[in-house]
Every structure is written in structure tokens, then in C-alpha cells.
Backbone as a chain_set.jsonl record, in Angstrom:
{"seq": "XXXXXXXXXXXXXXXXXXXXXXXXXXXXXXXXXXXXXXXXXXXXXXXXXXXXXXXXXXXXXXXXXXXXXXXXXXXXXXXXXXXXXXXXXXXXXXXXXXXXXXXXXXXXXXXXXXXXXXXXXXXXXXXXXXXXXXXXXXXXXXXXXXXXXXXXXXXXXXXXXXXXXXXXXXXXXXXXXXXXXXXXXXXXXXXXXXXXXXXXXXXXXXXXXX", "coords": {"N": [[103.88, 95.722, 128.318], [102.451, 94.312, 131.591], [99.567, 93.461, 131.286], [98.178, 94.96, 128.996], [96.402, 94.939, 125.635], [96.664, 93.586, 123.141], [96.54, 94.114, 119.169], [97.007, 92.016, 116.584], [97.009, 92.485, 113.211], [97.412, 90.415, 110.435], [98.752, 89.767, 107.737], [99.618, 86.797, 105.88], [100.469, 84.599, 103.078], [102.051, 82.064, 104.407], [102.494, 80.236, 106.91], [105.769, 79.916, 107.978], [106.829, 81.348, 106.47], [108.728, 84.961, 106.577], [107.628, 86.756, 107.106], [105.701, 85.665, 108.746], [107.332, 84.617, 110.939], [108.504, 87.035, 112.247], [105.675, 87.776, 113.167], [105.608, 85.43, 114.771], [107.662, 86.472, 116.771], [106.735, 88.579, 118.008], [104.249, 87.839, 118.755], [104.959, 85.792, 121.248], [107.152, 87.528, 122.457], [105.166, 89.783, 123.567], [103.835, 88.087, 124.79], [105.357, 87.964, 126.943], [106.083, 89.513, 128.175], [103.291, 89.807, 129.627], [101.626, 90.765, 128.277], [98.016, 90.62, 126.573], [97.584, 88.65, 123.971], [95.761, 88.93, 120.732], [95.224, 87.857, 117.816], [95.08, 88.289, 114.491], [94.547, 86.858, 111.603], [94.498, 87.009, 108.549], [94.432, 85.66, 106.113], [94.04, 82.606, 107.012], [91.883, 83.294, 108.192], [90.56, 83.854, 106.236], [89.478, 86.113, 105.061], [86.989, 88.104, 104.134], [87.863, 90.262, 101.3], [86.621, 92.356, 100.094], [84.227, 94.816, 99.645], [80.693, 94.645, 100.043], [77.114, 94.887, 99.549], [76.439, 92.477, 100.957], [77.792, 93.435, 103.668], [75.974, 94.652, 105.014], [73.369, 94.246, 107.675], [70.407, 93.578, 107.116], [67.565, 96.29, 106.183], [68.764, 98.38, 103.916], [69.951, 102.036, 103.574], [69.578, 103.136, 101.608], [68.133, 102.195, 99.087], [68.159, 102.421, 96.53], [69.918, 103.63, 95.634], [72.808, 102.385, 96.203], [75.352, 103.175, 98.574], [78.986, 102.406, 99.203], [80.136, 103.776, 101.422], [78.213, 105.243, 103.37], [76.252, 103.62, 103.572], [77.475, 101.785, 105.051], [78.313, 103.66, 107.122], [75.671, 104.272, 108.046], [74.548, 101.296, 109.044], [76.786, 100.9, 110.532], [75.862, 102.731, 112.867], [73.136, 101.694, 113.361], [73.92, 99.034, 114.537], [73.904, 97.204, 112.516], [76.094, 95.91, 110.737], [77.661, 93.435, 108.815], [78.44, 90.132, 110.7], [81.621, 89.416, 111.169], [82.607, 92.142, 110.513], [81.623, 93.398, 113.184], [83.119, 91.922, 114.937], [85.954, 92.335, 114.215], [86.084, 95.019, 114.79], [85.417, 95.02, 117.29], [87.811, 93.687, 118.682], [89.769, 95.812, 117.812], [88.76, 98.076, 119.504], [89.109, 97.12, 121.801], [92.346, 97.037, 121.746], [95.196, 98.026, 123.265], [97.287, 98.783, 121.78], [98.262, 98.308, 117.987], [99.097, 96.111, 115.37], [100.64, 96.029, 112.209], [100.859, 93.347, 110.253], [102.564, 92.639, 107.49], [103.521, 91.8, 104.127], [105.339, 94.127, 101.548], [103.228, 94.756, 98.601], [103.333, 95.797, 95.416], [104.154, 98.295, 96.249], [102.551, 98.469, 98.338], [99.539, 97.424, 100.762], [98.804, 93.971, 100.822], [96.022, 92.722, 99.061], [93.919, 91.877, 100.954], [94.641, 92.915, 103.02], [94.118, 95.854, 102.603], [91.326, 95.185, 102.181], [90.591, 94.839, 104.682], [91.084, 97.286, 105.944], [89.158, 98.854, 104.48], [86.548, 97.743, 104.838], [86.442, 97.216, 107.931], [87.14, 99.699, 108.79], [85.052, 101.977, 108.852], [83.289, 104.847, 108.788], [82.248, 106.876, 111.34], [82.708, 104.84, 113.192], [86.075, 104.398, 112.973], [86.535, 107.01, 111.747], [85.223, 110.006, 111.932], [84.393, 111.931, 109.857], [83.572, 115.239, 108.424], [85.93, 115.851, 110.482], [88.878, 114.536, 110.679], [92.171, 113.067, 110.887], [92.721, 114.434, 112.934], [92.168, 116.657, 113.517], [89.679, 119.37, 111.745], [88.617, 118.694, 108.533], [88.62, 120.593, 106.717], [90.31, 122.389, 107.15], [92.427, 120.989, 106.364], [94.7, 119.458, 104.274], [94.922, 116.722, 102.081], [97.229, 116.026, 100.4], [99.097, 116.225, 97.854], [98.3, 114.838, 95.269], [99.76, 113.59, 93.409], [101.817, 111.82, 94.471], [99.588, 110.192, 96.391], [98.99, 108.782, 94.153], [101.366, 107.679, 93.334], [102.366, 104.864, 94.534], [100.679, 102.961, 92.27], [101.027, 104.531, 89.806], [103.937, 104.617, 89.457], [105.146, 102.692, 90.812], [103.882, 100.45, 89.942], [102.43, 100.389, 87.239], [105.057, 102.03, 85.533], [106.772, 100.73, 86.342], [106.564, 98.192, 84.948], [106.847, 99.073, 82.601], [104.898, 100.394, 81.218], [103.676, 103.327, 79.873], [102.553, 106.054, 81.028], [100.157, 108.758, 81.37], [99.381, 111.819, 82.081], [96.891, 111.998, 85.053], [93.414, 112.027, 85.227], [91.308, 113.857, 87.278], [88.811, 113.601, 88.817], [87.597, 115.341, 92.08], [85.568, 114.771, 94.806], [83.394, 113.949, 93.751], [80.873, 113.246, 94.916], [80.494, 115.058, 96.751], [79.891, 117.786, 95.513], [77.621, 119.449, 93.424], [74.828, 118.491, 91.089], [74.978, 119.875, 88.771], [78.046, 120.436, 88.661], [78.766, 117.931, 89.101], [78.612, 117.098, 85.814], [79.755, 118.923, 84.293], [82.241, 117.39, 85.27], [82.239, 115.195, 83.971], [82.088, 116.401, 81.119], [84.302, 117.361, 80.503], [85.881, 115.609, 81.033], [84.971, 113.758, 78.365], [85.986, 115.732, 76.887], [88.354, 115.335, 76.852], [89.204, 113.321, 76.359], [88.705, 113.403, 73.574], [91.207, 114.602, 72.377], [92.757, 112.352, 72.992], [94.288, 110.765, 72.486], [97.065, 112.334, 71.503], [98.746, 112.953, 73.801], [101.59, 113.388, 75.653], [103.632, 111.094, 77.555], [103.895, 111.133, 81.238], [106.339, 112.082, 82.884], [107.797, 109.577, 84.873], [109.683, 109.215, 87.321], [110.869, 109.537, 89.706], [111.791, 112.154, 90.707], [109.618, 114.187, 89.252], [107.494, 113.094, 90.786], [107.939, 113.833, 93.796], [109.26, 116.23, 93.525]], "CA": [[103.372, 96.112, 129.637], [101.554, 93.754, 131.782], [97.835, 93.585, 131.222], [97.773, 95.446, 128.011], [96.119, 94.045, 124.793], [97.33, 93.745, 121.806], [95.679, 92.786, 118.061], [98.098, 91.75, 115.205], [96.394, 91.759, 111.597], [98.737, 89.531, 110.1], [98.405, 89.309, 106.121], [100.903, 86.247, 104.6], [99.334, 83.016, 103.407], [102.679, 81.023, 104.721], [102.93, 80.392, 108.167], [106.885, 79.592, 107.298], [107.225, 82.674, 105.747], [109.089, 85.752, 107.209], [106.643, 87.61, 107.484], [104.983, 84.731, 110.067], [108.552, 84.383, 111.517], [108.168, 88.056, 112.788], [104.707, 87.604, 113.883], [105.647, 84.896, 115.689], [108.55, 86.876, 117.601], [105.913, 89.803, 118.665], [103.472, 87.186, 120.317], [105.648, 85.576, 122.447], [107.49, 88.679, 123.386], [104.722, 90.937, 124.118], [103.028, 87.418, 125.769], [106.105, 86.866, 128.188], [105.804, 90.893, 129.159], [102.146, 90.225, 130.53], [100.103, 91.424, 127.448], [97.221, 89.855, 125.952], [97.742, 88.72, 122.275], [95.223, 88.899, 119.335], [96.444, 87.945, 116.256], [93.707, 88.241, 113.194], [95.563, 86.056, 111.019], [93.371, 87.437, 107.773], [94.241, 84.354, 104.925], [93.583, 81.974, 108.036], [90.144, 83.571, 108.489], [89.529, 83.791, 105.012], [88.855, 87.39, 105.699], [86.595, 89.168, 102.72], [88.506, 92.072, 101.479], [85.599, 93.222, 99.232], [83.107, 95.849, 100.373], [79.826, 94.649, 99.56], [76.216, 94.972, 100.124], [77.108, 91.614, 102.408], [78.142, 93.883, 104.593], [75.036, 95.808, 105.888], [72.123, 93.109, 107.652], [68.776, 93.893, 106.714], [67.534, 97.047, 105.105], [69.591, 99.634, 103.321], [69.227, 103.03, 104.117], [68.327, 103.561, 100.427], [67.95, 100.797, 98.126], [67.771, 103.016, 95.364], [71.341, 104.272, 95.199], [74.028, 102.178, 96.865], [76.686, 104.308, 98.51], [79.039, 101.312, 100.255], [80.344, 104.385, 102.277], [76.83, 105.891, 103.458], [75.478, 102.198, 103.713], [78.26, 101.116, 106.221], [77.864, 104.196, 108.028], [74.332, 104.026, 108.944], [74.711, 100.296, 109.465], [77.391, 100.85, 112.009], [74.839, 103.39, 114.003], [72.128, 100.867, 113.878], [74.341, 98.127, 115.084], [73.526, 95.947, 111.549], [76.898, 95.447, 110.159], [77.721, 91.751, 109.116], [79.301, 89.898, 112.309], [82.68, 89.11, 110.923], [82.799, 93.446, 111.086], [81.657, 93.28, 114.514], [84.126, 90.872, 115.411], [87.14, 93.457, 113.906], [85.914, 96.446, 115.33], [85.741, 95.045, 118.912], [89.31, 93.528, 118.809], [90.522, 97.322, 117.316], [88.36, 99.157, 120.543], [89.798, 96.714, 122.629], [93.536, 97.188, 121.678], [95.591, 99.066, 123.554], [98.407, 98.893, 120.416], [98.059, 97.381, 117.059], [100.775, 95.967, 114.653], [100.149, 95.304, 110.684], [102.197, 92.965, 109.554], [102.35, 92.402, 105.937], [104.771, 91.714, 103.25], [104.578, 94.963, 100.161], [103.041, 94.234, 97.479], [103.646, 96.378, 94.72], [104.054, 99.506, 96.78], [101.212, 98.947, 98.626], [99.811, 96.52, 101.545], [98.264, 93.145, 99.859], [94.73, 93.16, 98.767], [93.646, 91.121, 101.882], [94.83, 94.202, 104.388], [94.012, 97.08, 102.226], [89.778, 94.972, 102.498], [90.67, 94.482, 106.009], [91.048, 98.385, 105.975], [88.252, 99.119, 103.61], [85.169, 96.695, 105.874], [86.486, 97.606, 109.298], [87.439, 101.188, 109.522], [84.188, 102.866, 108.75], [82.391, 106.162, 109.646], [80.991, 106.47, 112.836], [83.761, 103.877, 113.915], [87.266, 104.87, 113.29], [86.554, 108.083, 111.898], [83.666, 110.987, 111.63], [84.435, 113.001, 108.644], [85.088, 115.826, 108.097], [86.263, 115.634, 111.747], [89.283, 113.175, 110.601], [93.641, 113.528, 111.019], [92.688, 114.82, 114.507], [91.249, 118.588, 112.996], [88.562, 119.447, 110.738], [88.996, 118.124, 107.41], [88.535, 121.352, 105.914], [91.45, 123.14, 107.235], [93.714, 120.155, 105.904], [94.64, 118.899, 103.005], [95.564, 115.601, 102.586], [98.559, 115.926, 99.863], [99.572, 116.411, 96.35], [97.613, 113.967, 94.141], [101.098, 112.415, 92.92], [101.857, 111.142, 95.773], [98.504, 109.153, 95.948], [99.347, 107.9, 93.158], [102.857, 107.078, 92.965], [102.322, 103.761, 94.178], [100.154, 102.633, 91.06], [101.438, 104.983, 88.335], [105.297, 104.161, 89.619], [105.499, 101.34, 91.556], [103.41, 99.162, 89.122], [102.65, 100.534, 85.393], [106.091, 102.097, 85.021], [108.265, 99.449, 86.898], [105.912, 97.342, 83.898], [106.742, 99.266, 81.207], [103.623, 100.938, 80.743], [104.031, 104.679, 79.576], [101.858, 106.677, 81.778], [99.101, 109.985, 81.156], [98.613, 112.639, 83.241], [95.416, 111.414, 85.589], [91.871, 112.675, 85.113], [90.67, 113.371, 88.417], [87.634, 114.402, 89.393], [87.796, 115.777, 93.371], [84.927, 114.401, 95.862], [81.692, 114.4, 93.025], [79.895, 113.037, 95.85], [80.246, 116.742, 97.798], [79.687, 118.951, 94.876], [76.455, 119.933, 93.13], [74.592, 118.169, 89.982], [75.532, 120.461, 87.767], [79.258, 119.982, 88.69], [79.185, 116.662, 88.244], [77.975, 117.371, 84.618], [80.814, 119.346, 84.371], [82.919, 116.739, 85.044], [82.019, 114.616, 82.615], [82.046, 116.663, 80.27], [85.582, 117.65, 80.876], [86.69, 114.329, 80.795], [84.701, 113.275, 77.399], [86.589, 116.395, 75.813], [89.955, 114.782, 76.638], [89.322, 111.614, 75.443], [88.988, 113.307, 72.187], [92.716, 114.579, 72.203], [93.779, 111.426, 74.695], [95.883, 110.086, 72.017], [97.925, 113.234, 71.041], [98.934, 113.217, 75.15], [102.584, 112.491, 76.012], [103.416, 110.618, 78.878], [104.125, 111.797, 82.125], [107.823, 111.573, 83.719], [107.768, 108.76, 86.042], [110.964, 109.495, 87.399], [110.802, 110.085, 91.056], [112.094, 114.041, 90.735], [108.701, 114.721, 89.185], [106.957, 113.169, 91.644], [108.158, 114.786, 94.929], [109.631, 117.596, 93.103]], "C": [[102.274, 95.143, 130.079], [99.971, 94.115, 131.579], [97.216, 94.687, 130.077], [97.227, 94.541, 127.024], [96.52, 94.583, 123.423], [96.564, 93.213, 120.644], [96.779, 93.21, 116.959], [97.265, 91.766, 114.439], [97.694, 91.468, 111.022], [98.436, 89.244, 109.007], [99.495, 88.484, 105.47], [99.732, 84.641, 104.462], [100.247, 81.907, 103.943], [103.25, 81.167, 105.964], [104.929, 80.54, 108.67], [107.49, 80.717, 107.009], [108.478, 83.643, 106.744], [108.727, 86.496, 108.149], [106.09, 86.743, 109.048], [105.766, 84.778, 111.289], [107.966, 85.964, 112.884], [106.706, 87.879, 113.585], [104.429, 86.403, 115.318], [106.407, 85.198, 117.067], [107.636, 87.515, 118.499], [105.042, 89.118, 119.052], [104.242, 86.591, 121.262], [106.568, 86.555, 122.949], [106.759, 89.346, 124.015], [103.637, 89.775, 125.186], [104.175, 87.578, 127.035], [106.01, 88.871, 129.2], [104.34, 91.066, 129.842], [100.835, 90.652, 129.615], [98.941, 89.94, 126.977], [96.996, 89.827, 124.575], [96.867, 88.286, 121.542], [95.663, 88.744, 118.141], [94.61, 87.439, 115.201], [94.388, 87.703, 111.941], [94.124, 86.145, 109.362], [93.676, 86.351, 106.585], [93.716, 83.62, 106.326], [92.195, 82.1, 107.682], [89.284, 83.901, 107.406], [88.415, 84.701, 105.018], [88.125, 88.121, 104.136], [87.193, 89.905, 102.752], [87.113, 92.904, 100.467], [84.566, 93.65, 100.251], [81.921, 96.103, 99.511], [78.247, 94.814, 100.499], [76.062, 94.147, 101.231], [77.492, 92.058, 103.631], [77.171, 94.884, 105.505], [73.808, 94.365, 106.095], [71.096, 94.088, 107.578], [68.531, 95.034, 105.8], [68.156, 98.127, 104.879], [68.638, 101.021, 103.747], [68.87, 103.748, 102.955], [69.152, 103.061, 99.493], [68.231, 101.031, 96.377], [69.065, 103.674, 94.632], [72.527, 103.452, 96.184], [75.101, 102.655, 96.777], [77.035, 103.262, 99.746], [79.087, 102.24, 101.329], [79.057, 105.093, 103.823], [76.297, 104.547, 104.217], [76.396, 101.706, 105.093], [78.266, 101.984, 107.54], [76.843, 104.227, 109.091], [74.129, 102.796, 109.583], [75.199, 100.029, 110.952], [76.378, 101.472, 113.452], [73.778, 102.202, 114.439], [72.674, 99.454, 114.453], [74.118, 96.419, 113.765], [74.794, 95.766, 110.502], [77.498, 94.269, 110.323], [78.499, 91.294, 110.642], [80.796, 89.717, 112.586], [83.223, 90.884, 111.306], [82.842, 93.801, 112.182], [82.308, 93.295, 115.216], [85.556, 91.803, 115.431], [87.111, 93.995, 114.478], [86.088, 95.927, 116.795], [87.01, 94.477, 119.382], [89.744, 95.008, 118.752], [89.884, 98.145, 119.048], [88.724, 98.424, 121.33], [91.197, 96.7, 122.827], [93.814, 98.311, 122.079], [97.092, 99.088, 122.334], [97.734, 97.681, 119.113], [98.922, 97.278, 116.153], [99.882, 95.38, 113.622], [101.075, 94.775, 110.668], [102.064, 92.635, 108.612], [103.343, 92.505, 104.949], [104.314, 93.194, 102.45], [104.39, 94.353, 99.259], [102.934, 95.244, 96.252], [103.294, 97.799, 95.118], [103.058, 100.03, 97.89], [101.129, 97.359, 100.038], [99.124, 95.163, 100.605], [96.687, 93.24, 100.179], [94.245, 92.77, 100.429], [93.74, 92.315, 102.966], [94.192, 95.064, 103.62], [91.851, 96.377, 102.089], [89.904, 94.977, 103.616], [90.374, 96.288, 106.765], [89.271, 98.936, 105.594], [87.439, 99.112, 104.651], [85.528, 97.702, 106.8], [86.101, 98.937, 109.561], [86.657, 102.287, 109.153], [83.795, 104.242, 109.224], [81.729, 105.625, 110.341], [82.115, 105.631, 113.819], [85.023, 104.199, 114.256], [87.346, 106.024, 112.815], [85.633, 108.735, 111.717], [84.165, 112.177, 110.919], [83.059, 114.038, 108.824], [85.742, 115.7, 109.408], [87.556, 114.26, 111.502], [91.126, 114.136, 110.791], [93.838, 114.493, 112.338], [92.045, 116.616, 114.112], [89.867, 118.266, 112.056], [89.279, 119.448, 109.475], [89.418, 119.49, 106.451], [90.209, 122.944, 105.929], [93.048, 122.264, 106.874], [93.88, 119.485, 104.825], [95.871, 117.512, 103.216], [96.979, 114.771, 101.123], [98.26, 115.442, 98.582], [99.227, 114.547, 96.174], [98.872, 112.756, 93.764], [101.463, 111.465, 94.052], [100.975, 110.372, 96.04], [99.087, 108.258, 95.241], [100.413, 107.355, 92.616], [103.021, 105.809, 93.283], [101.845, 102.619, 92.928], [100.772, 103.414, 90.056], [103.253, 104.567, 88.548], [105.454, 103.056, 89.569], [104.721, 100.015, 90.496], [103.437, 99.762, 87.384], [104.017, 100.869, 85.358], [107.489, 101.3, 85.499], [107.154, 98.58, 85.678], [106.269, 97.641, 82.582], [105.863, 100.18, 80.39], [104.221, 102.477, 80.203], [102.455, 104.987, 80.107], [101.382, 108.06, 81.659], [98.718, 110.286, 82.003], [97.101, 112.246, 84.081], [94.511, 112.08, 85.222], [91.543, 112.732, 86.606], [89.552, 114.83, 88.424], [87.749, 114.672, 91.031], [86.635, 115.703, 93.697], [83.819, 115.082, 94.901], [80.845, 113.826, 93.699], [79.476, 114.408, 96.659], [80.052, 117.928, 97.067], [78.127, 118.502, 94.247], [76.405, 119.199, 91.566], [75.404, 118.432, 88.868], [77.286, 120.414, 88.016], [79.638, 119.014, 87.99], [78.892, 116.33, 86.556], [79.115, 117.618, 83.957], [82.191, 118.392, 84.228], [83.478, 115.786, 84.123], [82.09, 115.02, 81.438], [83.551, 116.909, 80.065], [86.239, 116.47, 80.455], [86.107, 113.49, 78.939], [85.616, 114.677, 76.204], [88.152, 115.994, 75.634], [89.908, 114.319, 76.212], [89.334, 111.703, 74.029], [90.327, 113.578, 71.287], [93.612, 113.471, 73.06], [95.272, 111.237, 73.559], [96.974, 111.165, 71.418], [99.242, 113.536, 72.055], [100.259, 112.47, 74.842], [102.849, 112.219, 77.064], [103.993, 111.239, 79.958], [105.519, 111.668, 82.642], [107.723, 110.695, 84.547], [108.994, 108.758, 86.413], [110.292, 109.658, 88.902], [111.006, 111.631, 91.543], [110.27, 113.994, 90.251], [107.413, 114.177, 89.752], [106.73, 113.544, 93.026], [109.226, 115.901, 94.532], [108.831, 118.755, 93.872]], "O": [[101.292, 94.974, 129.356], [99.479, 95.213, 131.836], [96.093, 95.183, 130.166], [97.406, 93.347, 127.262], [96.622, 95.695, 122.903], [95.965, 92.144, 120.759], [97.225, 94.305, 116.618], [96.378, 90.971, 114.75], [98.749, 92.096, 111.105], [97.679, 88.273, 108.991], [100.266, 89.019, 104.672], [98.891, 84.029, 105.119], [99.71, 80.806, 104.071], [104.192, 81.912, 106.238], [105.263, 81.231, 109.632], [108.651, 80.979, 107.326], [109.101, 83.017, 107.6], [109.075, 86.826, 109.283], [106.133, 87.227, 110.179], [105.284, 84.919, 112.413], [107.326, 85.888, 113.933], [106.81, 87.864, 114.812], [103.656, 86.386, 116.275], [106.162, 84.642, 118.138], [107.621, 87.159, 119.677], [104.627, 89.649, 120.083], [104.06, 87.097, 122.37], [106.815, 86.361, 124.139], [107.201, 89.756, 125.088], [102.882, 90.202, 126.06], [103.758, 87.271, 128.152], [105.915, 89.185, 130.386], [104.054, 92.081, 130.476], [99.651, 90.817, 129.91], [99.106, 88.724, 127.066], [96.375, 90.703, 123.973], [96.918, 87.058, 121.461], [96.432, 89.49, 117.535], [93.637, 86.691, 115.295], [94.812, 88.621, 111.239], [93.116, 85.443, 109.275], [92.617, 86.277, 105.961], [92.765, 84.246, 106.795], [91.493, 81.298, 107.066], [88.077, 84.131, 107.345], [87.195, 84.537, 104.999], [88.822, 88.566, 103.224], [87.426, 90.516, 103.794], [86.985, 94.126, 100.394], [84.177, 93.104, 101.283], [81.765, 97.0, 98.683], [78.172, 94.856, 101.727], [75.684, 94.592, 102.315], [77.564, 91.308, 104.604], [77.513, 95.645, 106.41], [73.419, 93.647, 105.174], [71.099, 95.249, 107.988], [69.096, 95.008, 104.706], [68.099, 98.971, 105.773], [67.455, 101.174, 104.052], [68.112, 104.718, 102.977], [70.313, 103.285, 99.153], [68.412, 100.263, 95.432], [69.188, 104.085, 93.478], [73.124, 104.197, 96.962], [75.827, 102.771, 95.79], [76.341, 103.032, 100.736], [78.351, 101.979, 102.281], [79.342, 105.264, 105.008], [75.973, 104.568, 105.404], [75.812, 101.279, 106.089], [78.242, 101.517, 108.679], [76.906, 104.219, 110.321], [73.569, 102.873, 110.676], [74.717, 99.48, 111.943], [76.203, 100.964, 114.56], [73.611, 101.84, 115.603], [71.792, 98.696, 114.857], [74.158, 95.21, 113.994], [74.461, 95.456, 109.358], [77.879, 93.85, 111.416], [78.995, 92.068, 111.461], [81.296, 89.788, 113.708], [84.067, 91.051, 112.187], [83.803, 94.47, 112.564], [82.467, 94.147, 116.091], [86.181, 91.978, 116.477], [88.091, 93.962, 115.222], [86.956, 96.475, 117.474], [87.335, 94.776, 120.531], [90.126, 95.436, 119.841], [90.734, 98.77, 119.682], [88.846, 99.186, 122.289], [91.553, 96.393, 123.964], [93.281, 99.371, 121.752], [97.909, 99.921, 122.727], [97.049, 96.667, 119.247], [99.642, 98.257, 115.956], [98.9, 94.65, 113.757], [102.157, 95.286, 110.955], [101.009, 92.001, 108.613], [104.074, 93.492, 105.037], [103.142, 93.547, 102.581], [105.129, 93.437, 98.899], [101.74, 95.534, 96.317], [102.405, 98.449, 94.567], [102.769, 101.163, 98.275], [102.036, 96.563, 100.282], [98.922, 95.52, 99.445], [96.188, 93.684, 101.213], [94.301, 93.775, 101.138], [92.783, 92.522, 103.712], [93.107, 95.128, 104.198], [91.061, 97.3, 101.892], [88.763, 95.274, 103.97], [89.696, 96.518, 107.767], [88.432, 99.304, 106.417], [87.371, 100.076, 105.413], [85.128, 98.86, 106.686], [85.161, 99.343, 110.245], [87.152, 103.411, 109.064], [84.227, 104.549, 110.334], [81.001, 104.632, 110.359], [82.262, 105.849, 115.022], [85.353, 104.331, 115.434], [88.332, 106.576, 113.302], [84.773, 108.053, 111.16], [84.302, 113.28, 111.448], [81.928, 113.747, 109.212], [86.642, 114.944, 109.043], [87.338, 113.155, 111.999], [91.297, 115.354, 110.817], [94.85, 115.119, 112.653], [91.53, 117.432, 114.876], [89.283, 117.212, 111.803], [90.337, 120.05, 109.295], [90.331, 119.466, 105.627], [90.711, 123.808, 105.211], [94.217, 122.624, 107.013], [92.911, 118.819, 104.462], [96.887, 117.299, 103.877], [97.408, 113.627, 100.976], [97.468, 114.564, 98.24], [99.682, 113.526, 96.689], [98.86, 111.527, 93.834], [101.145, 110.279, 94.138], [101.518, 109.268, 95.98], [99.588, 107.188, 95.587], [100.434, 106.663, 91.597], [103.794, 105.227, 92.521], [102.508, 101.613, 92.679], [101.157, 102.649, 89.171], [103.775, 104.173, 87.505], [105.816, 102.377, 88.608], [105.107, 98.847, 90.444], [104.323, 99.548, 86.556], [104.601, 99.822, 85.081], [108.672, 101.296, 85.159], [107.147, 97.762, 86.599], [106.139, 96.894, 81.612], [106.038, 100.596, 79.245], [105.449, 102.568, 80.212], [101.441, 104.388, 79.748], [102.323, 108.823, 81.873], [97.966, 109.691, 82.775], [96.13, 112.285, 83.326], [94.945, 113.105, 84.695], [91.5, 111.656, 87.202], [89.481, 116.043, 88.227], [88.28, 113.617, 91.377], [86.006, 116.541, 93.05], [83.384, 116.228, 95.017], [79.756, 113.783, 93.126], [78.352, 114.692, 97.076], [80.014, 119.015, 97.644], [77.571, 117.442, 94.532], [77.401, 119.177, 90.844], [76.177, 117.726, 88.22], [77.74, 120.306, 86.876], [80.321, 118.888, 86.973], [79.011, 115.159, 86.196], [79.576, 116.817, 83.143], [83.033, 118.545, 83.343], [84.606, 115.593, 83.669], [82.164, 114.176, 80.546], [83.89, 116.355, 79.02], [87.088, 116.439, 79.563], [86.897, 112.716, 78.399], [85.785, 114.521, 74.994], [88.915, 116.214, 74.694], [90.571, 114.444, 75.183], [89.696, 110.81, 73.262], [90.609, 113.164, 70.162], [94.712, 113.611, 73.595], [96.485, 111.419, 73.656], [97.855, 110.614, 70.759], [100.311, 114.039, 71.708], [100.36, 111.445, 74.168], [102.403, 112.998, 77.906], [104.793, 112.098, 79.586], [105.63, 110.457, 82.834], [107.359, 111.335, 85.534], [109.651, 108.098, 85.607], [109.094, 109.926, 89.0], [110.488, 112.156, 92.529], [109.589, 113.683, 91.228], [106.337, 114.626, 89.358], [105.593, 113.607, 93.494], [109.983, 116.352, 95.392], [109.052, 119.937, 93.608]]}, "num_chains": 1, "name": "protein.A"}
């Protein structure tokens, strides 16, 4: 549609590629319909995917405990997140559509998008938890654990070979109470004393969307 804008993140490192091929179709199509094309070409720009203190200018909102999540938040409010972030975020609030393009990489997008994700799409910015999936967080749940994890415990250790153990998970010890997290730990140091008795989990696809 004329006079729309568009931003591609585009993750391949070979212009050549397929992947590029495609990216190259969707700018000159959506240029010859009138739009305005962005393309964030993230090897190109030699885009950080890591989410570091680098990423907040000046002073932390407490020095004493770095939380990247917390840290990027308040950052974003005060307008002190590095400029390369900046730069993302006002392409994304300027798009009226946005297209990933990215090869898979073992079930997953490649590191390069999944930092591109990480940096950018902060609190305060693209979403305000609990306030997130368009409701309140608390009336939604955001799906059976396996599932999470079926890209890494499937798609990579057991397409490897690996033989795979039920997960340990602890659930959001940032939102529960000291003594919880105590709890947790402790929980998890009593497994470790039967870990090796543990047999492995089915990686089979039935007992993951079973």
C-alpha cells in the first residue's frame, strides 16, 4: 500500500543466499507498491545480540544487583538506552508491518535475531508486563513447559544423541518471596543427589504435545 513503511530484520551473513534472495523479492515488491523499505540487515550492522550492561548510558538504577531486565526498563523511561537501541525501536514504532527473515537454526531463529529480540523489545517499549498477549498476564498462561522446551531438548540434544532428564525448573524466582527462593534451591540440591539414578525423558514428539 502506497505510503506505508515497512522494516525487514534480515538475519543471513550471505547476501547470495536464499534467504537474501527472498529479502530481496519483498523490497522491490513492496517498493514498486509505494511503500517505504527498511531493511536492518543485522550481520551487515554487526548488530550485538548480547544483553549487556553496554546497553544502559550512564547510571544504573542499582549498581548493586544487575537485573538486565529492570536495568533496560528504567533506561528506556529515562531515554538512556545505548543508540544502536534507539535506532531499532524507532524503525519498529515507525513500521506499519514488519517481516523477520531468517534461515532456522536448530529449531529456533539464529543467535543474531533471537539478541535482536532480546536488546530491542524491552519493557516500557514493546511490552508492560503483566499487561502483555493483549490481557493481563495473570489470567493467561503462556503454555506447557515442554513446549518451551522442545526446541532445545528435541530439536538439538536429542537430534545429537544426547539422552535427556526431566528439567528442573524453577517458575519466576524473581516474583516470589526469599524464603521461596531458598526453597528452590534446596529442592534442586536434593535432586542432584539422586540425578544419576534418573531415566531419561521420551523425546519422541507424542510425549511432548501429548
Amino acid at each position: 500500500m502506497a505510503g506505508r513503511k515497512v522494516l525487514i530484520v534480515y538475519a543471513h551473513q550471505e547476501p547470495n543466499s536464499f534467504n537474501g534472495s527472498l529479502k530481496t523479492v519483498a523490497v522491490e515488491e513492496l517498493s514498486k507498491q509505494g511503500c517505504s523499505v527498511t531493511v536492518s540487515d543485522l550481520y551487515a550492522m554487526q548488530f550485538e545480540p548480547r544483553a549487556t550492561r553496554n546497553d544502559i548510558v550512564g547510571c544504573l538504577h542499582n549498581s548493586d544487583n544487575f537485573s538486565y531486565a529492570v536495568e533496560a526498563t528504567e533506561a528506556y523511561k529515562r531515554g538512556c538506552l545505548s543508540n544502536d537501541l534507539i535506532e531499532e525501536q524507532k524503525k519498529v514504532q515507525e513500521a506499519d508491518l514488519l517481516i523477520f527473515q531468517f534461515p532456522l537454526y536448530w529449531f529456533s531463529m539464529p543467535a543474531i535475531m533471537k539478541g535482536w529480540m532480546d536488546r530491542v523489545l524491552v519493557q516500557g517499549f514493546a511490552h508492560d508486563f503483566p499487561m502483555c498477549y493483549d490481557t493481563d498476564m495473570s489470567d493467561f498462561m503462556s503454555g506447557d513447559i515442554r513446549y518451551i522446551l522442545w526446541p532445545m531438548q528435541h530439536g538439538i540434544m536429542h537430534f545429537c544423541g544426547v539422552k535427556v532428564l526431566e528439567p528442573h525448573i524453577c517458575f519466576a524466582p524473581e516474583h516470589v518471596s526469599e524464603e521461596k527462593r531458598k526453597e528452590m534451591l534446596i529442592a534442586w540440591a536434593q535432586r542432584l543427589k539422586t540425578l544419576w539414578k534418573e531415566e531419561p525423558i521420551n523425546c519422541s514428539a507424542e510425549w511432548y504435545f501429548k
